[in-house]
LUMFI-405885 format. One record per residue (C-alpha): x, y, z; residue in three letters. Coordinates in nm, 3 decimals, decimal comma. Each point is the difference from the previous one (the first is absolute). Layout:
<sites>
c1; c2; c3; residu
X; Y; Z; ALA
...
</sites>
This chain:
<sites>
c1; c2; c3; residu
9,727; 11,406; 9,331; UNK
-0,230; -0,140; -0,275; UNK
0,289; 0,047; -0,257; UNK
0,209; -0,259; 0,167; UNK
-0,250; -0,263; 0,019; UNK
-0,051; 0,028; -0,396; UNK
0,282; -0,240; -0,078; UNK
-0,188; -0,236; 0,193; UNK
-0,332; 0,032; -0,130; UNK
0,191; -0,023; -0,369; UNK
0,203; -0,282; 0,113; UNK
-0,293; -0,186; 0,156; UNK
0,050; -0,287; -0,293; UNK
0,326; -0,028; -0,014; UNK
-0,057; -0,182; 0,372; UNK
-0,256; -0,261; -0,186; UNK
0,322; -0,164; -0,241; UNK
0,177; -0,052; 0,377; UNK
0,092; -0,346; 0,011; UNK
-0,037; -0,023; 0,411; UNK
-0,141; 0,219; 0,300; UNK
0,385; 0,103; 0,061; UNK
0,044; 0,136; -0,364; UNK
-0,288; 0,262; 0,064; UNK
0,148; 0,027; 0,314; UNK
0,316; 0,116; -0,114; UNK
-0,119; 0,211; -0,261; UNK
-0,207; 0,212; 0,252; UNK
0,286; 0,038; 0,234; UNK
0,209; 0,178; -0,336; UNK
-0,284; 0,216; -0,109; UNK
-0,048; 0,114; 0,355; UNK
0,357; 0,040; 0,029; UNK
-0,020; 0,213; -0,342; UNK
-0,281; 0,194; 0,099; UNK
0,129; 0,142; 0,307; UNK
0,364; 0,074; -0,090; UNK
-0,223; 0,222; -0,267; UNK
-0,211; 0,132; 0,277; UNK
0,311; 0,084; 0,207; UNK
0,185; 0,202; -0,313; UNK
0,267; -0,280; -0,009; UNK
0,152; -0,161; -0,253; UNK
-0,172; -0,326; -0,091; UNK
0,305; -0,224; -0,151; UNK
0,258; 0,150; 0,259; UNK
-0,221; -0,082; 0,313; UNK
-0,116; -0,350; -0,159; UNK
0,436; -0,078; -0,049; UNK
0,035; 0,097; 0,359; UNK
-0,291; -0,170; 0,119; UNK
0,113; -0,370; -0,151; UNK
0,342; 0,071; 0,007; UNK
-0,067; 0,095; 0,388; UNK
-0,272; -0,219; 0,157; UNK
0,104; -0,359; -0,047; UNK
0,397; 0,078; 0,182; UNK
-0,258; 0,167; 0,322; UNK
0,004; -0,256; 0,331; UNK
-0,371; -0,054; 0,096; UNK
0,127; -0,092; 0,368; UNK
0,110; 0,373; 0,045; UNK
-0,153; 0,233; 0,254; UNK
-0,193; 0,296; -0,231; UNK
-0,049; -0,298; -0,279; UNK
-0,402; 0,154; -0,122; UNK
-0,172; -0,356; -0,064; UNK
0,166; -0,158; 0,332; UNK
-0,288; -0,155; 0,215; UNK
0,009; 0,088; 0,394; UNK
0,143; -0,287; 0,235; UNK
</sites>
């Protein structure tokens, strides 16, 4: 588990030359994203493709959607 938080701790200024609180934002969300396709034995650049190529056509209003706030 310490492995995969290296890349953070090495990228940890790269975050400072963010221009706003949603670049660092963004950035985190890829490494994390990076990190555990490694930690899962996938293949980083295949499951990143499917992941943007597959998120933004989802419907947030259906049943099952994992963010989707009760009510």
């Amino acid at each position: 588990m310490e492995r995969s938080i290296k890349p953070f701790v090495i990228s940890r200024k790269n975050f400072l030359f963010a221009n706003t609180p949603l670049d660092v934002q963004a950035s985190a969300v890829i490494y994390s994203l990076i990190e555990t396709t490694k930690e899962s034995g996938l293949k980083s650049f295949r499951y990143l493709t499917w992941v943007l190529e597959t998120v933004p056509t989802l419907n947030r209003t259906a049943t099952g959607w994992p963010c989707r706030s009760p009510g």
